[in-house]
C-alpha atoms as one frame of an Amber mdcrd trajectory, in Angstrom:
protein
  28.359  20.015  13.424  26.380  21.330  16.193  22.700  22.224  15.935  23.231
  25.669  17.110  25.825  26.092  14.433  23.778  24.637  11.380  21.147  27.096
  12.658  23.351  30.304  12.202  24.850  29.039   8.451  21.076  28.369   7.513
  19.279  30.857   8.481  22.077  33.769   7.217  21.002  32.433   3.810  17.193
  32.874   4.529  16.632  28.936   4.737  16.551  26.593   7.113  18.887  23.038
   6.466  16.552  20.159   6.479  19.787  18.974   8.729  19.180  20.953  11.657
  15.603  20.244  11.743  16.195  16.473  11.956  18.983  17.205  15.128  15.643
  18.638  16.614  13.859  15.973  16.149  16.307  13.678  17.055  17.099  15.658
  20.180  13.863  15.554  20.945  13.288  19.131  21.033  10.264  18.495  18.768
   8.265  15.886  17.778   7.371  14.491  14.345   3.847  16.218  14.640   5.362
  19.708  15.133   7.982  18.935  12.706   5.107  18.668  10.363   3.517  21.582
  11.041   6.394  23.629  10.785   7.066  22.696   7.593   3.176  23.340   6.200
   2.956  26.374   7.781   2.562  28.658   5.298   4.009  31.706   6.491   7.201
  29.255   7.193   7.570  27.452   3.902   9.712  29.745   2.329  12.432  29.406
   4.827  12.477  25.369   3.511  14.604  24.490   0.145  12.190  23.099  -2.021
  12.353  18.917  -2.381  14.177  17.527  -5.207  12.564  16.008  -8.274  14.060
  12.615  -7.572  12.459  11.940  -4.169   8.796  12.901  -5.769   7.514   9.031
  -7.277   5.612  10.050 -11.033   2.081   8.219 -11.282   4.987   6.178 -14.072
   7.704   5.052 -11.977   7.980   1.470 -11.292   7.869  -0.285  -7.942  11.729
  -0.809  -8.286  12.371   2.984  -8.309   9.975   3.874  -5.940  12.031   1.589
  -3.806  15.318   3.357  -4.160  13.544   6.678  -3.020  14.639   8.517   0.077
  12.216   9.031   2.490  10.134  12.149   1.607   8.513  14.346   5.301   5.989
  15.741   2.507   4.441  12.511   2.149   2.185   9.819   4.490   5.181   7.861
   6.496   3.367   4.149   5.905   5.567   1.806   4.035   3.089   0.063   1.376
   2.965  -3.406   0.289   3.777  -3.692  -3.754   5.212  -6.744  -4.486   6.838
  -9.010  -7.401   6.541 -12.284  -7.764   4.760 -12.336  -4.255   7.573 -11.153
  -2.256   7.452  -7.413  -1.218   9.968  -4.256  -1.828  10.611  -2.861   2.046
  10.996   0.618   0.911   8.123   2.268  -0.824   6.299   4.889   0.620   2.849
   6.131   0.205   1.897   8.744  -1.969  -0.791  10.634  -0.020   0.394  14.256
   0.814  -2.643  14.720   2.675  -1.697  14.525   6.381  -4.266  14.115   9.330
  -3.813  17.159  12.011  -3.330  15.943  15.523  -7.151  17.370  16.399  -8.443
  15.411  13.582  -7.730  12.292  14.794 -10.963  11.812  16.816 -13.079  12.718
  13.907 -11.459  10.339  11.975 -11.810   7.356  13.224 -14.895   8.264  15.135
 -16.643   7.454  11.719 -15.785   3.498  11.979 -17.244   0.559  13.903 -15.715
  -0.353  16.961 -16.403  -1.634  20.534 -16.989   0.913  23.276 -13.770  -0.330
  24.900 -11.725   0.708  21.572 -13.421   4.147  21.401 -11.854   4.777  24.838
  -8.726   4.387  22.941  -8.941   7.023  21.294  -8.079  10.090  23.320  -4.762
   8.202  24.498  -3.992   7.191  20.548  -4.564  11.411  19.360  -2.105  12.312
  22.127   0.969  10.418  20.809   0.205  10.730  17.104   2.922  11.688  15.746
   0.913  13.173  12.622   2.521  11.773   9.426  -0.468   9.824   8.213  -3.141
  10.280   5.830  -6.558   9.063   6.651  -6.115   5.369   5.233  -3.160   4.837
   7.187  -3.963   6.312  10.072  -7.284   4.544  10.335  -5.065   0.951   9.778
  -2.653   1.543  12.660  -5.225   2.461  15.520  -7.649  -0.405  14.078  -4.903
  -2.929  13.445  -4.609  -5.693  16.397  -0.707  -4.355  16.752  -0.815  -1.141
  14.968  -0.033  -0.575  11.246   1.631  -4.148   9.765   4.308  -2.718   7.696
   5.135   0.428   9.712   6.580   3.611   8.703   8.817   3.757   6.042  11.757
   6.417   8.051  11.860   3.789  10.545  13.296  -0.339  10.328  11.144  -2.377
   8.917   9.293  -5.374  10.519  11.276  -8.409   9.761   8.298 -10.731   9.697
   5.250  -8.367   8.573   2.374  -9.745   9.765  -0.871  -8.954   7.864  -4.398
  -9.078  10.330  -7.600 -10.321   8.470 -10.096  -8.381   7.789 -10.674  -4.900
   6.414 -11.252  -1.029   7.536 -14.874  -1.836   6.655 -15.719  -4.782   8.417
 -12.820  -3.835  11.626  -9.356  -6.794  11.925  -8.856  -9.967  13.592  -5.976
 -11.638  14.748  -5.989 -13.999  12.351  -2.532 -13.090  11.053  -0.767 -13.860
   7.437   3.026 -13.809   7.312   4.586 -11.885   3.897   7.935 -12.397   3.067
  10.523  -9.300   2.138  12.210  -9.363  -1.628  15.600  -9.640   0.511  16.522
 -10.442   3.783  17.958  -9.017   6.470  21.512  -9.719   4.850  20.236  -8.088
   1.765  20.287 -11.501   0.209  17.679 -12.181  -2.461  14.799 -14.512  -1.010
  13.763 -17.946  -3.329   9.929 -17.626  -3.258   8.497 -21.410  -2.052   5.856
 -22.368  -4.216   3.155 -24.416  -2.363   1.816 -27.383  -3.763  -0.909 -29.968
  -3.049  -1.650 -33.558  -3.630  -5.448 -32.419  -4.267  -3.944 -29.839  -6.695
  -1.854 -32.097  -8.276  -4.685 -33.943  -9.373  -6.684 -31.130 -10.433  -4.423
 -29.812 -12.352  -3.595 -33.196 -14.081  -6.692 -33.680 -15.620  -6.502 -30.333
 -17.509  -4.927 -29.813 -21.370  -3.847 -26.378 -20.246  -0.025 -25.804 -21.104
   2.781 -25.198 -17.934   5.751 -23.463 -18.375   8.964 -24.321 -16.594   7.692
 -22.289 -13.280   4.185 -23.757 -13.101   2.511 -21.081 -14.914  -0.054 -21.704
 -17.301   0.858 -20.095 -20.287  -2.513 -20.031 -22.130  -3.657 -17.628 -19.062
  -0.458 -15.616 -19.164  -0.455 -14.779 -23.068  -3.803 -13.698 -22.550  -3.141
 -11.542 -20.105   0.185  -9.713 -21.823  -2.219  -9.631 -24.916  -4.841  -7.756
 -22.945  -2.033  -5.511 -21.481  -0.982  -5.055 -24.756  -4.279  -4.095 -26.296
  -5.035  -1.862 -23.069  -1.564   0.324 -23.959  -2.597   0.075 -27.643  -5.902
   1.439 -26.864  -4.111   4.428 -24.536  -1.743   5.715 -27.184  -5.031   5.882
 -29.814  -7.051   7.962 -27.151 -10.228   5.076 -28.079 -10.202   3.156 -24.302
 -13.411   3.524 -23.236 -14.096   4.215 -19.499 -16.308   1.421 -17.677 -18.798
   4.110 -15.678 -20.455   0.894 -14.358 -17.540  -0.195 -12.704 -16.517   2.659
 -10.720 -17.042   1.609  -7.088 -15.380   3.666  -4.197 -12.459   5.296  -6.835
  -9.358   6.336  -5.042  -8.853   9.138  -2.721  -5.517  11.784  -4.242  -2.761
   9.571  -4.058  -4.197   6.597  -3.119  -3.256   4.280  -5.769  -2.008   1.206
  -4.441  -2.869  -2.264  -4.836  -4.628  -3.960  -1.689  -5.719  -6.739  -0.136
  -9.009  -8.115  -1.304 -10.390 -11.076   0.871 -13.413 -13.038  -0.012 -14.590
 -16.282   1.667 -11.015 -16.583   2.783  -9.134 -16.281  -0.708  -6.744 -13.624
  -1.294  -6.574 -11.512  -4.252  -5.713  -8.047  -4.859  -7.515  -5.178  -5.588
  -5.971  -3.101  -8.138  -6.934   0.197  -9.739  -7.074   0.652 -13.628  -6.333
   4.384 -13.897  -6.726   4.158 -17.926 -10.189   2.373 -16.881 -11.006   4.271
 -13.923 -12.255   1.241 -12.016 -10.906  -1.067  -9.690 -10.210  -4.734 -11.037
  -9.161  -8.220  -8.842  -6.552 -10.168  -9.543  -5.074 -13.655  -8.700  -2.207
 -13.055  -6.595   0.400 -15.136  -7.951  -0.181 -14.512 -11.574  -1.802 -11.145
 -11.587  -4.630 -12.952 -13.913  -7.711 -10.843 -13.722 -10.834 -12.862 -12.710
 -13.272  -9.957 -12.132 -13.999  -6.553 -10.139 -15.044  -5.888  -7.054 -19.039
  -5.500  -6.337 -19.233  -3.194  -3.889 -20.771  -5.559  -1.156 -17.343  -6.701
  -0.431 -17.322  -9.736  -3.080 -16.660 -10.176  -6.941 -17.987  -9.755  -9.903
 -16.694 -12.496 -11.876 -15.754 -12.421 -15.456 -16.730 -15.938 -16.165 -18.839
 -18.971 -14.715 -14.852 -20.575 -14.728 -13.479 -17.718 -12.897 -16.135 -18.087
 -10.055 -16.037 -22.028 -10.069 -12.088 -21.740  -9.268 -13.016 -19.246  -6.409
 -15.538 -21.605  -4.908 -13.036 -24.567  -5.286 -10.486 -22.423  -3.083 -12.791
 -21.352  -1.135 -13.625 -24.856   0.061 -10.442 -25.740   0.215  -9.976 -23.077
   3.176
């Protein structure tokens, strides 16, 4: 159907089809910034149907129906890293609805560290943003050695996505780590391959510590589900008490997802207890919690055993 057409059937019934915007857009009548505005203008918003209940993720839904989620123009474009079993869903989108206006853009990132040739960057970068990104995001894809790593989530995804070192904090290197998609191109479930060491090997020989079929150590992992279980125990009785002490840099609206937590060269995540409010690490293969973060960019370990595996990693790098 023709754009002009779709116009005149919409707007007789005093809304605009989210159809015909997207032939603008794709037409290249307007951009993705404009497109934006349009649609937060709020002498305009009444002319847009509101969006279905489906395509708004609850603070409950799983990482698997996040996944299935159409893309939502309400909501930060960045595809997120979540991941299960260490290989990541290619279709989740960020939950931010706060979007950073083109003349913004300056301001924003003028508040990080960077070398006089990046700041000249700038200008150029503001004048083809194409405005779908909150703060966070937007931040990682002018900082980022080749722009965001995981890209937007309306757009094909990066079939090798290619995570830089480093954090908004202390700026990105390009010292690169490759992640792997849950399915491939082919939509073929990937096999995760586990790596293993000789000097592991013999580590792990001279513990007592039970393995299960997969290499997991099953002492760690029943303490963990115990602890989950406790936690939701704890939830339903209204009697989980809220670590103040803990609370270091808590999450702006929406920001809720796990991240990359990097110290001495060994990877965990950083994940955010909402029952807690307080962010906790966790090994990355197990999603074992060894500690939280300190706020100096390093961990506060629950245990002398906790830190003595970091430090043998960390030589190991």
């Amino acid at each position: 159907m023709a754009a002009i057409q779709i116009a005149k059937a919409s707007l007789t019934k005093k809304t605009v089809n989210t159809e015909f915007l997207d032939q603008l857009l794709s037409k290249e009548f307007i951009d993705e910034a404009l497109l934006q505005r349009i649609k937060q203008d709020k002498d305009l918003i009444h002319f847009f149907p509101c969006p279905t209940k489906k395509k708004i993720p609850s603070k409950k839904s799983s990482d698997r129906e996040r996944n299935d989620l159409e893309y939502d123009s309400g909501r930060c474009c960045a595809r997120v890293w979540k991941a299960e079993g260490g290989l990541g869903f290619d279709n989740i989108q960020c939950n931010s609805k706060n979007f950073v206006p083109q003349d913004k853009v300056a301001e924003v990132l003028g508040g990080f560290e960077m070398s006089e040739e990046k700041k000249g960057e700038i200008e150029d970068f503001a004048d083809n943003y194409g405005g779908c990104y909150c703060k966070k995001h937007l931040s990682m894809h002018f900082l980022m050695p080749n722009g965001y790593w995981l890209g937007n989530v309306n757009e094909p995804r990066p079939e090798k996505p290619m995570l830089p070192a480093g954090s908004l904090k202390k700026g990105f290197t390009e010292d690169f780590k490759e992640h792997t998609w849950m399915f491939d191109e082919n939509g073929e479930k990937v096999e995760r391959k586990r790596k293993s060491s000789t000097k592991n090997k013999d580590k792990d020989s001279t513990k007592n510590n039970k393995k299960g079929d997969d290499g997991i150590d099953e002492d760690q992992l029943n303490e963990f589900l115990a602890w989950k279980a406790a936690e939701k125990e704890a939830q339903n009785k209204g009697t989980l008490d809220i670590d103040e002490e803990n609370i270091i840099d808590g999450p702006e609206e929406g920001d809720f997802e796990d991240k990359e937590y990097t110290v001495d060269g060994v990877e965990y995540i950083n994940h955010w207890l909402e029952d807690k409010k307080k962010w906790t690490i966790l090994e990355p293969v197990h999603y074992t919690i060894i500690g939280s973060p300190d706020g100096k960019g390093g961990i506060n370990f629950t245990d002398d055993d906790e830190k003595g595996k970091h430090e043998a990693k960390a030589e190991d790098n």
